[in-house]
N, CA, C and O atoms as a MOPAC input file, in Angstrom:
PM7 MOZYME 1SCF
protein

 N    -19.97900 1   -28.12300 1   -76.66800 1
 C    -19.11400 1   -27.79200 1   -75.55100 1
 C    -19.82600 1   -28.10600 1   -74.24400 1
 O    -20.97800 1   -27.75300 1   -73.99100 1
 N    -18.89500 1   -28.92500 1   -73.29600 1
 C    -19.89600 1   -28.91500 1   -72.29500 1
 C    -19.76300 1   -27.61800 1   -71.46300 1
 O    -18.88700 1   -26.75700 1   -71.53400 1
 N    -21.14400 1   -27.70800 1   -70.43300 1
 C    -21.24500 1   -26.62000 1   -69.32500 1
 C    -20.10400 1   -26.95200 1   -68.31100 1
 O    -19.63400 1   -28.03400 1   -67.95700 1
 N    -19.74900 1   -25.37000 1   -67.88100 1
 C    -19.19100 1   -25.68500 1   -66.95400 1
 C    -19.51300 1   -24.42600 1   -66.11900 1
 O    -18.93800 1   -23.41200 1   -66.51700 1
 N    -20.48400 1   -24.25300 1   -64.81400 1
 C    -21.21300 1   -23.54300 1   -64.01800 1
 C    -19.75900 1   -22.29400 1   -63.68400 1
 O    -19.68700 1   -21.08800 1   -63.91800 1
 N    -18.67300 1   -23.34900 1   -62.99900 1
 C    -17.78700 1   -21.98000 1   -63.02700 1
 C    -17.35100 1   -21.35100 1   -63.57400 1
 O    -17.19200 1   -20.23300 1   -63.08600 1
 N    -16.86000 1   -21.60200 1   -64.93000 1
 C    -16.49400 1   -21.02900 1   -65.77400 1
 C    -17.55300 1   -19.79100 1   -66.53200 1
 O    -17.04900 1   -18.77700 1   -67.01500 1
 N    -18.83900 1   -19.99800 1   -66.55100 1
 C    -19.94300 1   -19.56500 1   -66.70500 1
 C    -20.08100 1   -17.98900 1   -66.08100 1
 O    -20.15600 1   -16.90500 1   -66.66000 1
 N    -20.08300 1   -18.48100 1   -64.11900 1
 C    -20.22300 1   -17.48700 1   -63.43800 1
 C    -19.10000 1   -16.65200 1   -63.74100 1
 O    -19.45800 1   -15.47400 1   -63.74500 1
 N    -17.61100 1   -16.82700 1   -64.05300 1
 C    -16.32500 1   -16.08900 1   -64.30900 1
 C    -16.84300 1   -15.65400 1   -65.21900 1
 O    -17.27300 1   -14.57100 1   -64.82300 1
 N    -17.12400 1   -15.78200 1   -66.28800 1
 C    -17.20700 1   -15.07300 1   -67.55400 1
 C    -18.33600 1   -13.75300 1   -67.14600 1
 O    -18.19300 1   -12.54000 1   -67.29600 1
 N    -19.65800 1   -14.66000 1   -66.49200 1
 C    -20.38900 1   -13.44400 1   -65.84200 1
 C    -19.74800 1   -12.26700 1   -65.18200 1
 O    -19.84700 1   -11.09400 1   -65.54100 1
 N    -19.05500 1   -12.75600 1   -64.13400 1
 C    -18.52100 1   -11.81200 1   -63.06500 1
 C    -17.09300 1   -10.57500 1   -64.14600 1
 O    -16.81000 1    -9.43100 1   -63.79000 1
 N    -16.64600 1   -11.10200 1   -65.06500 1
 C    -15.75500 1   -10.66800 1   -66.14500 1
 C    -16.53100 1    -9.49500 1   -66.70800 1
 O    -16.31400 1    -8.34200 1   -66.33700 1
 N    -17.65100 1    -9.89500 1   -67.82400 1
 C    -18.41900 1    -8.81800 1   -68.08900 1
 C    -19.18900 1    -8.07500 1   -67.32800 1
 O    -19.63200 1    -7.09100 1   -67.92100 1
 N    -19.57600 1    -8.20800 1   -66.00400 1
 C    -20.47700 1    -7.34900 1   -65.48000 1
 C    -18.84500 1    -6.13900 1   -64.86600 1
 O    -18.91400 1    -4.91900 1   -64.71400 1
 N    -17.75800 1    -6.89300 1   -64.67700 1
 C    -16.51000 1    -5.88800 1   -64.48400 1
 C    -16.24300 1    -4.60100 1   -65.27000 1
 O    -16.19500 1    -3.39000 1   -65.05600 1
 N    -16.10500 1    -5.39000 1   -66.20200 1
 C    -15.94900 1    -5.02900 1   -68.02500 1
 C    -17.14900 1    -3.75100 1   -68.01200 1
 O    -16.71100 1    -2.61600 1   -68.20200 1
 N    -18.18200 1    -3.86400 1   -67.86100 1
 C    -19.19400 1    -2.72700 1   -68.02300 1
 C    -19.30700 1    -1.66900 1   -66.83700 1
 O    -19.81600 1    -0.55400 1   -66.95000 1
 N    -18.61800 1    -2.33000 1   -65.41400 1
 C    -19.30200 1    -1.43900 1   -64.70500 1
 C    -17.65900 1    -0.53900 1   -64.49200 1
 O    -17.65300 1     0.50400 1   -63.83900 1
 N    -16.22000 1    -1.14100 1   -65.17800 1
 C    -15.57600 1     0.02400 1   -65.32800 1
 C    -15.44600 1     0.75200 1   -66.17000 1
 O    -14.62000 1     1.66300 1   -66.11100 1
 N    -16.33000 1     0.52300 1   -67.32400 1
 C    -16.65100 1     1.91400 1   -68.33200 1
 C    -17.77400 1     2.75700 1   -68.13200 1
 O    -17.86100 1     3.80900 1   -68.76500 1
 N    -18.89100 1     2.30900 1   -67.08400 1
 C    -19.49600 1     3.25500 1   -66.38400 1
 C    -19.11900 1     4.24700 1   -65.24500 1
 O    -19.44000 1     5.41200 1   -65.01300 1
 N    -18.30900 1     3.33500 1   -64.61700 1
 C    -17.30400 1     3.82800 1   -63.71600 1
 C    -16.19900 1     5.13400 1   -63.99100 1
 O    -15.86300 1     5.89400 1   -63.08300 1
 N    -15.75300 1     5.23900 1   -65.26100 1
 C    -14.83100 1     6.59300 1   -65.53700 1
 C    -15.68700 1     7.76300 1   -65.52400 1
 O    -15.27400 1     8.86300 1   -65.15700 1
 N    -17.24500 1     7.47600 1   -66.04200 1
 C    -18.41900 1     8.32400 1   -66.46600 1
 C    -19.03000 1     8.92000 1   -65.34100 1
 O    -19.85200 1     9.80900 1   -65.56300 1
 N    -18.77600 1     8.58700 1   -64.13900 1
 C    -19.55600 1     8.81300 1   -62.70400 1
 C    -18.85000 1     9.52700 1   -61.92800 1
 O    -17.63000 1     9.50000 1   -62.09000 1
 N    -19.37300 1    10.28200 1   -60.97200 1
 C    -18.94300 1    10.66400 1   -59.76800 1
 C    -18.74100 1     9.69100 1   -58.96700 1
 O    -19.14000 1     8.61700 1   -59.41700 1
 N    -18.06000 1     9.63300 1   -57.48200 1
 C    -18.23900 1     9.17300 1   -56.57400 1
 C    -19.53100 1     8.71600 1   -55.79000 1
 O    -19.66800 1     7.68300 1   -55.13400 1
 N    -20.20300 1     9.45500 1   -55.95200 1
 C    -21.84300 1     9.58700 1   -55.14400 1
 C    -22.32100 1     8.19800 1   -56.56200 1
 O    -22.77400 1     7.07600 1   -56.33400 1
 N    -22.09500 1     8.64400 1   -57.55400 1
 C    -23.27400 1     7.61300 1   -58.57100 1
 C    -22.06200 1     6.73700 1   -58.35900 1
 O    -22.56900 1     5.69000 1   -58.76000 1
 N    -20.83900 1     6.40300 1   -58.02300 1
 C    -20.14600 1     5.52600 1   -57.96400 1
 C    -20.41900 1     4.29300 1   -57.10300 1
 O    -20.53900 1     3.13400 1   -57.50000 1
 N    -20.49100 1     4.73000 1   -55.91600 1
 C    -21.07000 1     4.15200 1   -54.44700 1
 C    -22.53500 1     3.59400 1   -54.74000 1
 O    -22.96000 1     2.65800 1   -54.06300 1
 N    -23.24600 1     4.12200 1   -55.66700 1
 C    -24.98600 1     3.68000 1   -55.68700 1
 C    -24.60600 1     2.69400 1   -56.60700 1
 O    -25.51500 1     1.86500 1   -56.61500 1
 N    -23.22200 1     2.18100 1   -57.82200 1
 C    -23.17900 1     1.43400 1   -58.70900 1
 C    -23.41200 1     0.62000 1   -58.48900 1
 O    -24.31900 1    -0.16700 1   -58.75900 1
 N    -22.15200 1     0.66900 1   -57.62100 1
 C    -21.43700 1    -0.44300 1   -56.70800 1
 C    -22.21900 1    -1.48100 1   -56.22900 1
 O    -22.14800 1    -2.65100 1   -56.60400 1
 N    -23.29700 1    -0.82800 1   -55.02200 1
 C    -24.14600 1    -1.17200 1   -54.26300 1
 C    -25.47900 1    -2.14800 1   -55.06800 1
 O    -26.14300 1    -3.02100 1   -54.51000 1
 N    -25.60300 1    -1.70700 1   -56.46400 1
 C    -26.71800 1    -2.44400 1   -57.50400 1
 C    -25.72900 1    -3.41700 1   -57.55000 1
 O    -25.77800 1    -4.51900 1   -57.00500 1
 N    -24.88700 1    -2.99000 1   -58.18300 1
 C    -24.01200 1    -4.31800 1   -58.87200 1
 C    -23.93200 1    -5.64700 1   -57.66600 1
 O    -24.05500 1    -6.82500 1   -58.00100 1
 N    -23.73100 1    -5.25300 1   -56.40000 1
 C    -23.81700 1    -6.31900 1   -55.61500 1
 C    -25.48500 1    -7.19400 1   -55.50300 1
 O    -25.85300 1    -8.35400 1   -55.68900 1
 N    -26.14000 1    -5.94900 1   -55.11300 1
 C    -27.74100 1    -6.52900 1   -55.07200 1
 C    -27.91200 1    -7.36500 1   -56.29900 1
 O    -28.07200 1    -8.58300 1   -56.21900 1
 N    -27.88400 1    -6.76500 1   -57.35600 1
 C    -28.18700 1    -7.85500 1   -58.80700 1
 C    -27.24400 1    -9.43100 1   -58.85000 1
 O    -27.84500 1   -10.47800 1   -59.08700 1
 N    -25.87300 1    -9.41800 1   -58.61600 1
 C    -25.06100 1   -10.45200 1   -58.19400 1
 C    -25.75200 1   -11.31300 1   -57.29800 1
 O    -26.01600 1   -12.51400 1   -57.35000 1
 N    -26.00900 1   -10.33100 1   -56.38000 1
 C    -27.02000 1   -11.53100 1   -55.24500 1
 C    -28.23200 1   -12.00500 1   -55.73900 1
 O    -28.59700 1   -13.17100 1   -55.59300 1
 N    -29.09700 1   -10.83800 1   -56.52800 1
 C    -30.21400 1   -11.37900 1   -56.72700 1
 C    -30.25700 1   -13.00900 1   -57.59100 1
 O    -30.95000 1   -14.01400 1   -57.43600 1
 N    -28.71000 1   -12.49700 1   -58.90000 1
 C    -28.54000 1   -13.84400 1   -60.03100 1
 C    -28.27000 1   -14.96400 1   -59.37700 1
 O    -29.03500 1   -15.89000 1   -59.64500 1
 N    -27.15500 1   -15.25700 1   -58.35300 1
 C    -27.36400 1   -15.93600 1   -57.87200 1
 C    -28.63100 1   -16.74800 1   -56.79000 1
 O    -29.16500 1   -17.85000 1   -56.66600 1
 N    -28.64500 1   -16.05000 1   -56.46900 1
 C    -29.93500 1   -16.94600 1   -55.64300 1
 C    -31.23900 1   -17.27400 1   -56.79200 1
 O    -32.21100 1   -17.84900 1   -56.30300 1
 N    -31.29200 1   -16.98600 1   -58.06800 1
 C    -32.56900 1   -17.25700 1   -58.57800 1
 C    -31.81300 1   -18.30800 1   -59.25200 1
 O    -32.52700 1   -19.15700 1   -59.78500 1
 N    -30.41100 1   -18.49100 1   -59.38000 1
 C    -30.13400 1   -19.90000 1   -59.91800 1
 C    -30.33400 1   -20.87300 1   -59.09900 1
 O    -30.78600 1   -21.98900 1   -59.35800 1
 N    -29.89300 1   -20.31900 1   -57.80500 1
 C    -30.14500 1   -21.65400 1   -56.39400 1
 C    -31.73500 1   -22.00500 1   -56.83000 1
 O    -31.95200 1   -22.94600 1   -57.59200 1
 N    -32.80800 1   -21.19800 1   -56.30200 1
 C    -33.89500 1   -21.35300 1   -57.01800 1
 C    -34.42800 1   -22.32000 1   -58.16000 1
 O    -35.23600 1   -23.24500 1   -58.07500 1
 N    -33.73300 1   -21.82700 1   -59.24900 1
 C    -34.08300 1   -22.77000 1   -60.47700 1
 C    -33.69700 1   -24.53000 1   -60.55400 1
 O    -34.27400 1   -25.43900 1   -61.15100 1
 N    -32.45300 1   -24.53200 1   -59.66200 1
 C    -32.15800 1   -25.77700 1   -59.60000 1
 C    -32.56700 1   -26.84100 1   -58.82700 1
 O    -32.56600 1   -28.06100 1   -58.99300 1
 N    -33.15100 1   -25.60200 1   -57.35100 1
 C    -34.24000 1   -26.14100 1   -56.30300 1
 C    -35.34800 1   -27.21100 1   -57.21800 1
 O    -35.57600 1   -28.42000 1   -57.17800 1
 N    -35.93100 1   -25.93900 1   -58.12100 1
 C    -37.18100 1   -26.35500 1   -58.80700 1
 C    -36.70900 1   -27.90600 1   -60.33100 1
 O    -37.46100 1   -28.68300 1   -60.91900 1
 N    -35.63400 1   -27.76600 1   -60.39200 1
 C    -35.71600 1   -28.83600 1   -61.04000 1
 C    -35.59400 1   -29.80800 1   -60.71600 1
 O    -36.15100 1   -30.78800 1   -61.21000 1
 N    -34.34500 1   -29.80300 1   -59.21400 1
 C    -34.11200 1   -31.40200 1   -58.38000 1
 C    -35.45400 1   -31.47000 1   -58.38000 1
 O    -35.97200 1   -32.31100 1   -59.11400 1
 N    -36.37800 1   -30.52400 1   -57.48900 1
 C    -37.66600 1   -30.94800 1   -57.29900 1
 C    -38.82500 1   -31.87900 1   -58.32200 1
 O    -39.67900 1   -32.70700 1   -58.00600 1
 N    -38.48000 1   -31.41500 1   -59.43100 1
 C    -39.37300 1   -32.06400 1   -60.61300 1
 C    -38.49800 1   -32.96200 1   -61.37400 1
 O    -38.90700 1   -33.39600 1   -62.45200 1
 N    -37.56900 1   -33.22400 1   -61.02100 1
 C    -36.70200 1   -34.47800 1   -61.08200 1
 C    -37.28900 1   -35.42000 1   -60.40300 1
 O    -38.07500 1   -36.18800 1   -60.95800 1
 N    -37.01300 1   -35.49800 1   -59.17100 1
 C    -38.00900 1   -36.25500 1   -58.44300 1
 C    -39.19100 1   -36.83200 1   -58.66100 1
 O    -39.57600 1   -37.95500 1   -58.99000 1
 N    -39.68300 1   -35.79900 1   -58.40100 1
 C    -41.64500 1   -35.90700 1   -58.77900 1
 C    -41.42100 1   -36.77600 1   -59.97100 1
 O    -41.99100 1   -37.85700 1   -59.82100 1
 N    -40.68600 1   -36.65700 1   -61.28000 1
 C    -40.95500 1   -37.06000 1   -62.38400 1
 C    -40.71100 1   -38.76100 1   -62.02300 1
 O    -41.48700 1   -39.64600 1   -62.38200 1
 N    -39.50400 1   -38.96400 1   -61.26500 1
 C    -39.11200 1   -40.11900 1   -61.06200 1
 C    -40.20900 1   -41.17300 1   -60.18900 1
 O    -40.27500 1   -42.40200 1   -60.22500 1
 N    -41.11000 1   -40.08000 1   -59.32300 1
 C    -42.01200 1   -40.67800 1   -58.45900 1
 C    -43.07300 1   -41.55200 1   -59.45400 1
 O    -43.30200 1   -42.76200 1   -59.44700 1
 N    -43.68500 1   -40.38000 1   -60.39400 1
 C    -44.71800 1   -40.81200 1   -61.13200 1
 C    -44.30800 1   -41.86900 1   -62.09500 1
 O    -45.21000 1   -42.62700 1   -62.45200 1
 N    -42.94400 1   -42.09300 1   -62.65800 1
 C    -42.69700 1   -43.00700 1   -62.92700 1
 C    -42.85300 1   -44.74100 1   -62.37300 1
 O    -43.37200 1   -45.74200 1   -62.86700 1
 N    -42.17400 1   -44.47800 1   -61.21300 1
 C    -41.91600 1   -45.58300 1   -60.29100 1
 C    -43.61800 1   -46.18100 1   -60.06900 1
 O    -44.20600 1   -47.19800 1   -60.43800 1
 N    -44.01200 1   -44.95600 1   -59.26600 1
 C    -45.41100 1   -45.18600 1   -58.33500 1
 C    -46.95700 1   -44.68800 1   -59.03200 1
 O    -48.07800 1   -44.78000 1   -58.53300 1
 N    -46.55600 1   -44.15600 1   -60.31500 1
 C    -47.77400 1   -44.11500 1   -61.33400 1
 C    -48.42700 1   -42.71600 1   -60.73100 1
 O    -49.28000 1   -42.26600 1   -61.49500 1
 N    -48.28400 1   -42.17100 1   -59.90500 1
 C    -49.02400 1   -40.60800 1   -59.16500 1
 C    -47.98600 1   -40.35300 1   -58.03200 1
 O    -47.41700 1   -41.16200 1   -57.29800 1
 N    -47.89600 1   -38.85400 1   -58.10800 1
 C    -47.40200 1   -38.44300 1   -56.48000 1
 C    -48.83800 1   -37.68000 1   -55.48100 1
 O    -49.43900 1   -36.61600 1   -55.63000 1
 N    -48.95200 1   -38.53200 1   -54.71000 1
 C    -49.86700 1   -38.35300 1   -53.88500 1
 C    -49.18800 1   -37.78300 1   -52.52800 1
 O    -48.11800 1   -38.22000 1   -52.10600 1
 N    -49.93100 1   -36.75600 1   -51.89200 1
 C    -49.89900 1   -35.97600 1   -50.51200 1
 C    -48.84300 1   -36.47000 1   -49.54800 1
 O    -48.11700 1   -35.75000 1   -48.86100 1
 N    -48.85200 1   -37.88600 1   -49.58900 1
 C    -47.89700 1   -38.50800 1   -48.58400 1
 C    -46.10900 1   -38.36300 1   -49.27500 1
 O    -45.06300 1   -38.05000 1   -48.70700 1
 N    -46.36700 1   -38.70500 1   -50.55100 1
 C    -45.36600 1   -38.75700 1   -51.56800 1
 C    -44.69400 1   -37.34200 1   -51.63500 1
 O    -43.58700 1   -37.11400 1   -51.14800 1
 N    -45.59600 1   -36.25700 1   -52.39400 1
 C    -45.07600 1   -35.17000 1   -51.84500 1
 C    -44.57900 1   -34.85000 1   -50.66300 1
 O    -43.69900 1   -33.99200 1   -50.73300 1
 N    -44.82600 1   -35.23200 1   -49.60500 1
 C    -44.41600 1   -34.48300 1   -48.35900 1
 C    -42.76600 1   -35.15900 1   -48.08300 1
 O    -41.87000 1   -34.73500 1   -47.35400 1
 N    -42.79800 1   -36.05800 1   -48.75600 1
 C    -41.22300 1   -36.45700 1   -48.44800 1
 C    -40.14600 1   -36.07500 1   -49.74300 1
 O    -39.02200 1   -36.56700 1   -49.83800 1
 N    -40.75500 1   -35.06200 1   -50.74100 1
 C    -39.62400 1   -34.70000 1   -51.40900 1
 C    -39.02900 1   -33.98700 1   -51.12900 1
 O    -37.97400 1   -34.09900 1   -51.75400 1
 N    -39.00900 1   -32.88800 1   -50.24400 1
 C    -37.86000 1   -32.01500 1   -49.76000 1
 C    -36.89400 1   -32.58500 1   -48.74400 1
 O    -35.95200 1   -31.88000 1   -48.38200 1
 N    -37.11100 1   -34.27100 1   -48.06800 1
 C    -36.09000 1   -34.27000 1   -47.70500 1
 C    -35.51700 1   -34.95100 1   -48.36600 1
 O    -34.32600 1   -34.99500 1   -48.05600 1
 N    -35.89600 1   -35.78500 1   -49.50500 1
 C    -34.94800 1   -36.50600 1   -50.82100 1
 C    -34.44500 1   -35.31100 1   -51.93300 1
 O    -33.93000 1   -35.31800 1   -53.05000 1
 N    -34.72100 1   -34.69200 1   -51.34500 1
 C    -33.80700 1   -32.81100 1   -52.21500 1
 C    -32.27900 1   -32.89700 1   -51.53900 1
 O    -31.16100 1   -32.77600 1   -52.03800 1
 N    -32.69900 1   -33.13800 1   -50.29200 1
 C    -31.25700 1   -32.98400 1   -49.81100 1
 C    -30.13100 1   -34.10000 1   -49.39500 1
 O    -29.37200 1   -34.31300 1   -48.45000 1
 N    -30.49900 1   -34.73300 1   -50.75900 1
 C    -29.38300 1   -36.05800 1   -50.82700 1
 C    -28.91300 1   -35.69000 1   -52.05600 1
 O    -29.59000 1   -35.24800 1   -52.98400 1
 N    -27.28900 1   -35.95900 1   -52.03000 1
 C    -26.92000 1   -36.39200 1   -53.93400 1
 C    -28.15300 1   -36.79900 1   -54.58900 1
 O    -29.12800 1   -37.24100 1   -53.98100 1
 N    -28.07700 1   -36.62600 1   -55.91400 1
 C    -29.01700 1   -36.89300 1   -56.99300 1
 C    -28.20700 1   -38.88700 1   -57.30000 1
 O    -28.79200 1   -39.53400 1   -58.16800 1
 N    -27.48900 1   -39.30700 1   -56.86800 1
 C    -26.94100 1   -40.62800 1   -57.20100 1
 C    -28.38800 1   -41.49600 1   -56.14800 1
 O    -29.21100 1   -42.34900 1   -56.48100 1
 N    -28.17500 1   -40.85200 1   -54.96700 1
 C    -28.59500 1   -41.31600 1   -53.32600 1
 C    -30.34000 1   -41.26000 1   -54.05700 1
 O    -30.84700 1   -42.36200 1   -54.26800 1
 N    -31.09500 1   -40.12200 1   -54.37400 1
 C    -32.28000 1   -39.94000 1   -54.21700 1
 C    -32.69000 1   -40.99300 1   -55.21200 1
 O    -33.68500 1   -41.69500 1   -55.03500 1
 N    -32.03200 1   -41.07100 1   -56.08700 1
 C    -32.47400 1   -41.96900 1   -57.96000 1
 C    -32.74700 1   -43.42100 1   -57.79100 1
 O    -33.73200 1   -44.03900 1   -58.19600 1
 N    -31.20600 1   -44.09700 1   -56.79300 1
 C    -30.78500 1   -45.38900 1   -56.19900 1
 C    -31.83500 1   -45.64300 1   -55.27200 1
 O    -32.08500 1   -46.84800 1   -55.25100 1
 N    -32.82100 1   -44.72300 1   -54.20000 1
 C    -33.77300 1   -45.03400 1   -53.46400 1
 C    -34.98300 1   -45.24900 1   -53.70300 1
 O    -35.79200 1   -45.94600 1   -53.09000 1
 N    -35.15500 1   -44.30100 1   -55.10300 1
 C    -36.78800 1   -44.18700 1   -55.58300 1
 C    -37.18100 1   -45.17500 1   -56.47000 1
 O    -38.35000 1   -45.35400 1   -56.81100 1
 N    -35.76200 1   -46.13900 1   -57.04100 1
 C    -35.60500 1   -47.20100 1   -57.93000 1
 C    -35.93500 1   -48.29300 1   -56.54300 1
 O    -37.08200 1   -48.69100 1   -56.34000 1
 N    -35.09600 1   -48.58300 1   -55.90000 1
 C    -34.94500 1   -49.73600 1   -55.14600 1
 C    -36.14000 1   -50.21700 1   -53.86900 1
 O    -36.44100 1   -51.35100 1   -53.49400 1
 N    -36.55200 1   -49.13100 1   -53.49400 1
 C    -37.46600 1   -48.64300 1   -52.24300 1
 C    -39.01900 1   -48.65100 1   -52.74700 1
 O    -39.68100 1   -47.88600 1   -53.44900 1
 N    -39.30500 1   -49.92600 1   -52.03000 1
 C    -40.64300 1   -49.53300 1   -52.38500 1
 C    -41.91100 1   -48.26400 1   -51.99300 1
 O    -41.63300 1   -47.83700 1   -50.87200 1
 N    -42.66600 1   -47.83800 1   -52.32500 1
 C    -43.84500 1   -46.95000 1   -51.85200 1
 C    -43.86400 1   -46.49000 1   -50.30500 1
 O    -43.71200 1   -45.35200 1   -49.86200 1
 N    -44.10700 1   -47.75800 1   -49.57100 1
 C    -44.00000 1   -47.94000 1   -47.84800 1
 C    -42.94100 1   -47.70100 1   -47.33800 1
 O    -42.76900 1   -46.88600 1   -46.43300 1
 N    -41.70700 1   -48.70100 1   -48.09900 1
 C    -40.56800 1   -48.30600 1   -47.30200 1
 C    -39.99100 1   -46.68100 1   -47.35100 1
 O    -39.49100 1   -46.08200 1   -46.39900 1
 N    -40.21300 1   -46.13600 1   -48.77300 1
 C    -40.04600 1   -44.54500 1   -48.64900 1
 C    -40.53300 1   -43.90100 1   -47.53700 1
 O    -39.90400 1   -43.26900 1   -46.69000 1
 N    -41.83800 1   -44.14200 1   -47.62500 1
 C    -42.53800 1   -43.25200 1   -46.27200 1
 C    -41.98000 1   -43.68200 1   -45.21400 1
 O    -41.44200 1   -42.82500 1   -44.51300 1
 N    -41.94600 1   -44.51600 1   -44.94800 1
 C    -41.21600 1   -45.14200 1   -43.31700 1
 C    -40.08700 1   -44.76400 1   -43.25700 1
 O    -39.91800 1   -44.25200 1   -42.15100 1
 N    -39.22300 1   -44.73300 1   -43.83400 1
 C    -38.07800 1   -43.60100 1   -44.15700 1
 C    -37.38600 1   -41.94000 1   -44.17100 1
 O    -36.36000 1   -41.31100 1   -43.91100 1
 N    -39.05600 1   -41.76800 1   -44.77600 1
 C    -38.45300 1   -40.30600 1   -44.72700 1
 C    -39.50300 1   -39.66500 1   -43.79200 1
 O    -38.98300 1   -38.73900 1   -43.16900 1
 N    -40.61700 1   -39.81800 1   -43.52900 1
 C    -41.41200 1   -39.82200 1   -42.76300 1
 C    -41.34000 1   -39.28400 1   -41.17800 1
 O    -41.17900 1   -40.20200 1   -40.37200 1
 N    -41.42300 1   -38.11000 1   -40.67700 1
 C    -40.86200 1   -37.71400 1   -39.67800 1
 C    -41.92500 1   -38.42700 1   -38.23800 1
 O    -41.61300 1   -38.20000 1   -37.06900 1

């Protein structure tokens, strides 16, 4: 089956519903309001450690593609992967193929 991220998070956001209204009949108001308040913090926390994880893989996507291309990522090399993070993955792949060593740096190179 393939992934599908939204469908994923729905199903998440479904069961964490699913549990927190059968905790929910069990509570007062007071432990109601403190539920609530986790349930959002943890939501936030899941999400952002996925932003995170995917950070870290464009990132070693890259890198992997560098050491391919250019045999090492060296200091200069590194310093221009965060702004080839923030291109489509079509844009960064098509540049690190086509672009030589120099022209990257002269490129991304502030």
């Amino acid at each position: 089956m393939h992934y599908n991220p939204k469908r994923s998070s729905a199903l998440s956001l479904l069961v964490a519903w699913r549990i927190s209204m059968e905790v929910m009949e069990q509570v007062d108001s007071e432990e109601r309001r403190i539920l609530m308040a986790l349930s959002q913090a943890y939501q936030e926390w899941e999400q952002q450690t996925r932003r995170q994880g995917l950070q870290q893989e464009r990132q070693s996507a890259i890198a992997s593609l560098m050491r391919l291309r250019f045999g090492a990522v060296d200091s200069e090399l590194q310093a221009i992967i965060p702004a080839l993070m923030n291109l489509p993955t079509e844009q960064y792949t098509q540049l690190l193929w086509q672009l030589s060593r120099a022209e990257l740096l002269q490129r991304f190179q502030a």
